[in-house]
Structures are given as C-alpha cells and as structure tokens.
ZAMARGU-4260 file (C-alpha; in steps of 0.2 Angstrom, whole numbers, plus 5000, padded with zeros to 4 digits):
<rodrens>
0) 5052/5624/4663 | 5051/5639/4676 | 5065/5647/4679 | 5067/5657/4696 | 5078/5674/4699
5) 5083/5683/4713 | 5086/5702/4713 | 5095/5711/4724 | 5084/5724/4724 | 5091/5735/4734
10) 5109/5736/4727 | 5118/5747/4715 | 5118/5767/4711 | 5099/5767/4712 | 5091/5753/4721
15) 5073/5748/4719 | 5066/5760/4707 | 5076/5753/4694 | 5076/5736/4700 | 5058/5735/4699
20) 5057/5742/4685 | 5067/5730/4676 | 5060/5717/4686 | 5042/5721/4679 | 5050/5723/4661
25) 5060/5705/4662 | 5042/5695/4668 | 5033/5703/4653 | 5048/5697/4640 | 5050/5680/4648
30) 5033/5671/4651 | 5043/5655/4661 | 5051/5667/4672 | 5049/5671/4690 | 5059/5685/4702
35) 5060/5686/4721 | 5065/5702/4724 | 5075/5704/4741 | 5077/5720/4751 | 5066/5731/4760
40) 5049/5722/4759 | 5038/5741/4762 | 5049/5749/4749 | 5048/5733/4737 | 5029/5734/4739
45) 5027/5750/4735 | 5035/5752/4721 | 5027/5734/4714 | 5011/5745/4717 | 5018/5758/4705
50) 5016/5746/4690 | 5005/5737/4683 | 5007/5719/4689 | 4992/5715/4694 | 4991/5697/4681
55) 5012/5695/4688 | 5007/5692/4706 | 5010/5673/4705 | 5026/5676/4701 | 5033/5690/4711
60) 5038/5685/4729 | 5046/5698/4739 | 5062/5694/4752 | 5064/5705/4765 | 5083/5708/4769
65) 5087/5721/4784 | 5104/5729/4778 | 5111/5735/4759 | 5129/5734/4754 | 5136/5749/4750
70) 5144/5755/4733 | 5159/5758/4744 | 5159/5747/4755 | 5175/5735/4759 | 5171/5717/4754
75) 5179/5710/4770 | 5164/5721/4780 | 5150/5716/4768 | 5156/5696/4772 | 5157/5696/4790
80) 5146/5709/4795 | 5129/5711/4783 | 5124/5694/4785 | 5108/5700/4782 | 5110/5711/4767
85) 5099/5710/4751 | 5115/5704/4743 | 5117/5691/4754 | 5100/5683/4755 | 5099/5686/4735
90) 5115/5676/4736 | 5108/5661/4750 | 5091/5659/4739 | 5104/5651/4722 | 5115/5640/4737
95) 5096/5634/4744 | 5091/5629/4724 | 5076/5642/4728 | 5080/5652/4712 | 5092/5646/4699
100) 5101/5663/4697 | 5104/5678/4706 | 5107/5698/4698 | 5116/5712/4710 | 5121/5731/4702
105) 5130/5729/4722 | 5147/5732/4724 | 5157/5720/4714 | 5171/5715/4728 | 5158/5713/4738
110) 5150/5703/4727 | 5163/5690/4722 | 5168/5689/4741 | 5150/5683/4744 | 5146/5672/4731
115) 5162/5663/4733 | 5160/5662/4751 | 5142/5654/4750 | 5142/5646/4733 | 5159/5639/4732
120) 5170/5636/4717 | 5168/5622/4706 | 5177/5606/4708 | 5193/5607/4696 | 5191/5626/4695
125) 5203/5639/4708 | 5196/5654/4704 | 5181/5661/4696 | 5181/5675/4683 | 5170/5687/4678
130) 5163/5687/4658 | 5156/5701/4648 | 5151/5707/4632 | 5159/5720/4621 | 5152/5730/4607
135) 5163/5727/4588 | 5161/5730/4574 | 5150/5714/4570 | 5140/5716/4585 | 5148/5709/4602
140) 5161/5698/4607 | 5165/5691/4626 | 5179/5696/4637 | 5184/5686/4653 | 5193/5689/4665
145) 5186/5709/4670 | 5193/5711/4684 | 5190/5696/4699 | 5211/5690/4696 | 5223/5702/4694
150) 5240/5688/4695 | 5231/5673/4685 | 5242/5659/4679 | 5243/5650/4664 | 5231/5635/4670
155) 5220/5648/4678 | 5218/5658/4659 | 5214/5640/4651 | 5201/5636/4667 | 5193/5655/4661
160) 5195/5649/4642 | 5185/5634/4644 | 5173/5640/4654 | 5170/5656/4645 | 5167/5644/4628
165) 5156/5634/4634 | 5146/5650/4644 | 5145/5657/4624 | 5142/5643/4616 | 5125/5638/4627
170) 5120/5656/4628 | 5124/5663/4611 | 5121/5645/4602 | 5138/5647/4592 | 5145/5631/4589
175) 5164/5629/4595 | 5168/5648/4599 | 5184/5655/4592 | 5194/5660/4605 | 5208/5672/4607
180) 5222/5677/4618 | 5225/5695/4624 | 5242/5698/4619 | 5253/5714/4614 | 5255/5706/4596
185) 5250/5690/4584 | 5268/5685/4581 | 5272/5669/4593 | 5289/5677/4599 | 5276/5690/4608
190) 5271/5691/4625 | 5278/5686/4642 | 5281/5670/4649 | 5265/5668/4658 | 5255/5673/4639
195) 5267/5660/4629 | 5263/5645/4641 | 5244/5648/4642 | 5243/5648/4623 | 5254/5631/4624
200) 5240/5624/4634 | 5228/5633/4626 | 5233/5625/4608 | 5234/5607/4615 | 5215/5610/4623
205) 5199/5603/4613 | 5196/5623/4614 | 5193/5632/4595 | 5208/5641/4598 | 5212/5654/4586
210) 5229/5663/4593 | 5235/5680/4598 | 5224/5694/4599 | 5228/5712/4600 | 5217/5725/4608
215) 5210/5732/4593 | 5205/5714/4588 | 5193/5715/4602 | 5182/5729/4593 | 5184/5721/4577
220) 5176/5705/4583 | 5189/5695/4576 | 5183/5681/4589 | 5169/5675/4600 | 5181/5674/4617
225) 5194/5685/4621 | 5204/5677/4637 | 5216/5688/4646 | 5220/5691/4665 | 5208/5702/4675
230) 5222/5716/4675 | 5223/5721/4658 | 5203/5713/4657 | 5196/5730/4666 | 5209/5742/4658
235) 5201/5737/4642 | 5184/5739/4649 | 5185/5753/4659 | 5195/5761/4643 | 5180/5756/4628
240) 5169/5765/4642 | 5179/5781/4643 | 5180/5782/4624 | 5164/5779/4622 | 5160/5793/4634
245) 5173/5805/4625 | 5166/5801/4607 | 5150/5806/4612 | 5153/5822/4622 | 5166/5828/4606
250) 5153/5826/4596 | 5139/5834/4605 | 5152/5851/4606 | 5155/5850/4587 | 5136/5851/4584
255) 5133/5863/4597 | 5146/5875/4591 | 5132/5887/4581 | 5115/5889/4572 | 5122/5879/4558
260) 5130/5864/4566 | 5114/5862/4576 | 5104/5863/4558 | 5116/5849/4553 | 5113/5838/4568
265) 5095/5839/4567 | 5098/5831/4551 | 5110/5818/4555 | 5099/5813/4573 | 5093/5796/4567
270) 5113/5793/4562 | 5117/5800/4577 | 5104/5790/4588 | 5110/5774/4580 | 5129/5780/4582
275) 5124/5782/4603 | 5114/5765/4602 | 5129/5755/4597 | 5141/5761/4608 | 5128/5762/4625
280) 5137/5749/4638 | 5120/5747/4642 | 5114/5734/4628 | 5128/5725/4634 | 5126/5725/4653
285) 5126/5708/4666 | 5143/5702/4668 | 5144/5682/4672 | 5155/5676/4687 | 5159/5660/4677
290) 5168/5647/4690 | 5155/5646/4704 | 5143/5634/4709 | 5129/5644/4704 | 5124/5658/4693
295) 5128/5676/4696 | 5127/5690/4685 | 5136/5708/4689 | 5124/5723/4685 | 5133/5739/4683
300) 5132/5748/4696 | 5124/5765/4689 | 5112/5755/4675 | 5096/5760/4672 | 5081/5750/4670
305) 5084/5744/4650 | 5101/5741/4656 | 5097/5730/4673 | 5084/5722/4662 | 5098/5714/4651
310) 5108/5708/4668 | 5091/5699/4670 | 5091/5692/4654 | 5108/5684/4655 | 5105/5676/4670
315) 5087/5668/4663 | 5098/5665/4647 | 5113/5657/4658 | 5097/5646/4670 | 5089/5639/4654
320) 5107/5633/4648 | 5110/5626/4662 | 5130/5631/4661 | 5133/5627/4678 | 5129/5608/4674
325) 5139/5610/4656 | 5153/5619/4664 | 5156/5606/4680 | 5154/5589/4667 | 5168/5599/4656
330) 5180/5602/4671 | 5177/5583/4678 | 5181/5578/4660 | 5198/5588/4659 | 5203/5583/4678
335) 5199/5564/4672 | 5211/5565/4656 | 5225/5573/4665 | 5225/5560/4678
</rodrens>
C-alpha cells in the first residue's frame, strides 16, 4: 500500500530548505511513501536539485501554490483571502483523496481554520482537537486538547478521550490506552463542575479510564492519554518548553563558569548529549488535529529538519492506520448506543 503526503512546503519559520530536507529524509525511511510538495514550484525544484533524489523522482510531485501564510497572520485573512496558498492547496489535495495526509509547520489558527473549513468535522464529533506527544520519564505520553478549544465541555473532553485512544492505540500499537484526566488533584471531591461530569462520562465509557491525573503525572508517564481542555492543554506545553529551555541554559552557565567546570563538562558531554536528547521537543514534533475528516499534522513552526521529519512520520504513521476510518466507525457506534 502507498501512502501519499502533502507538504506545505512553504510554511513555518524556514520554509523550503527544511521542508525538503525532511521531505528527502522521510522517502528514504519509508519505501511505501510518496510526498507532493506544494509551494513555489522554481524554489521547490531547486532545492530538490540540491539533493540527491535522483532514484525518488517517481515519487516527488511538486504543487505549485502562488501565496504563503504568514506566521502572523490572522486566520480569518488566511480563510477568505489565500485561497491559493501552499497551506491551502496542501489542505484541497486530503479533501480530493489525492494524498492521504497533509503536514504544515504554518500558522496553527490558520491551520485549524482551513482544515475545518475544507475537511469538515466528523459525524458525531463538534470540535476537533489537537493531540501531541510528551516526553516522561518512561519515554512519551499523549496530550490532547493543545490548544484548538479553550471553553470544552464535558461531552466535548470524552469526544477528545475517544479519539485521542483510538489515535494511540493504532499508532503506538498499545492495546486499550490508559487514560487520565487533567485535574488539580486525584481525590474525586477535586476539580470543577465541568472536570467532575467528564470523568462521570468518562467512567461509564468503554474507555480504559484510569482517573485524575495531576500535572506532574504527565512527566512521570503515569498514562498513555492525558485529556484536558485546550487551555490548560498549551500552558502545559508551552511550560515543559520553557523548562526545558531553562534547564539547558543553567546548565550551560554552571559549566562555563571557569577552566575547571569546562574540564568537567568535557567529561560529562555524552551525559550531557543524552540529557539534551531527551528533553528536545524535536523528537516529539507533529501534532494531530484528531476530529477532522482527514489527516492533518501540526509541525512546529521553528522545527528543523530531524524535527519536520517526525511531523512526516506521524502523518505516514496515522495514513497506514487508517485512524480516520477507526475514529468515524467508533463515533457512529457511540451515537447508535446513545440513541
């Protein structure tokens, strides 16, 4: 089975140098694999002539798109106005069935405003969320919603439960995915109203629900899922980031403070490079938004090319799983029982 791509090549901090590259990277990992990069076709070409992709010709097509979405840009202006922009067209080629997934390190309003528009929403599903990975202590667990819903409801956080499972359990092959609810304690008394009726719903789901969840229960990988509304979703996010970043830039003045801490970091460098290598967002970049009628996957906007490479590899990961078929015969099954 070949599964088919589309990149936004032209999106994010960097564009097509790092696209490509990833691009180049993703059809050497993945033999069954074919991208269609969409952007500016002279740009896209030369930089495809940059590497060596001479035995990938057959399956590289290049899209050419006229405009690029800005970083910045409203997503109101990036609907109604680019309708020829790289994201767009990326977006048109999934609604067509000309590629199975679509990858953009664009602007992420921008983004969810598009593909909802285009793709639609899932029967039985209001609103889609967006699902990503974060490091613990035992590798990585998943985290939805990041951001797309700040004001979810309770039957909204159960829609994001269910389909974040099944997206985890497809992609990760882990049978029935323990899954947890963001909460400012494990005790049942804890939490709001909105928190106590989702994990109500939650318990009386087919869901391997394992309870409340606290935010250091996300680092310690106490679960596979953690659900949450996208509020306090991108606070935890953005705040794993900042620590992360802080960590690294303590650490880099205590071993530059003299002679003798630099003699000790030379020792401790392959500590030190593994220390870096498990904290880098970038092993853990390509974010899912789970609820729409096709597969899209949110690159960070600054990543490299290792990192836009694993955005690829989730979305070829997500196409051979076929979540969007698993997810919509789940939904349909739910809406039957509970009419």
């Amino acid at each position: 089975m070949t599964i088919k791509v589309s990149i936004d090549a032209s999106g994010g901090d960097h564009g097509i140098p790092v696209t490509i590259a990833a691009g180049v990277k993703a059809l050497g990992s993945f033999k069954d694999l074919q991208l269609t990069f969409v952007g500016d076709q002279p740009l896209i070409e030369a930089e495809l002539s940059r590497h060596p992709v001479t035995k990938l010709q057959s399956r590289i097509q290049v899209v050419h798109a006229t405009e690029v979405v800005l970083m910045n840009e409203p997503p109101a202006i990036a609907l109604r106005k680019k309708k020829d922009s790289s994201m767009r067209v990326a977006i048109n080629l999934v609604k067509s069935n000309e590629v199975d997934a679509c990858v953009s390190a664009g602007n992420t309003g921008a983004l969810m405003a598009i593909s909802r528009f285009v793709l639609k929403t899932i029967k039985g599903i209001d609103r889609p969320a967006i699902m990503g990975r974060m490091p613990t202590m035992t590798g990585h667990t998943h985290m939805l919603d990041l951001g797309a819903n700040v004001d979810s409801s309770p039957q909204d956080l159960l829609e994001f439960a269910t389909m974040g499972a099944i997206a985890v359990e497809q992609t990760e092959s882990i049978s029935r995915p323990s899954v947890g609810l963001l909460n400012v304690g494990e005790e049942d008394m804890k939490g709001n109203d909105k928190i106590k009726k989702t994990a109500e719903l939650l318990k009386n789901s087919e869901l391997n629900y394992s309870g409340f969840v606290e935010g250091d229960d996300i680092y310690k990988g106490t679960v596979d899922l953690v659900v949450c509304d996208g509020f306090e979703g991108n606070i935890a996010l953005k705040a794993s980031e900042g620590v992360a970043a802080m960590m690294g830039y303590y650490l880099k003045r205590a071993f530059s403070r003299n002679w003798l801490t630099k003699i000790v970091a030379l020792i401790a460098m392959p500590v030190l490079k593994d220390f870096k290598s498990s904290l880098d967002p970038g092993k853990y970049n390509g974010a899912s938004l789970l609820g729409l009628r096709g597969i899209v996957v949110k690159s960070h906007g600054g990543a490299n090319a290792d990192s836009f490479f694993m955005a690829i590899a989730e979305a070829y990961a997500e196409a051979n799983a076929k979540i969007i078929d698993k997810i919509s015969t789940q939904v349909a099954k739910e809406l039957e029982k509970n009419e």
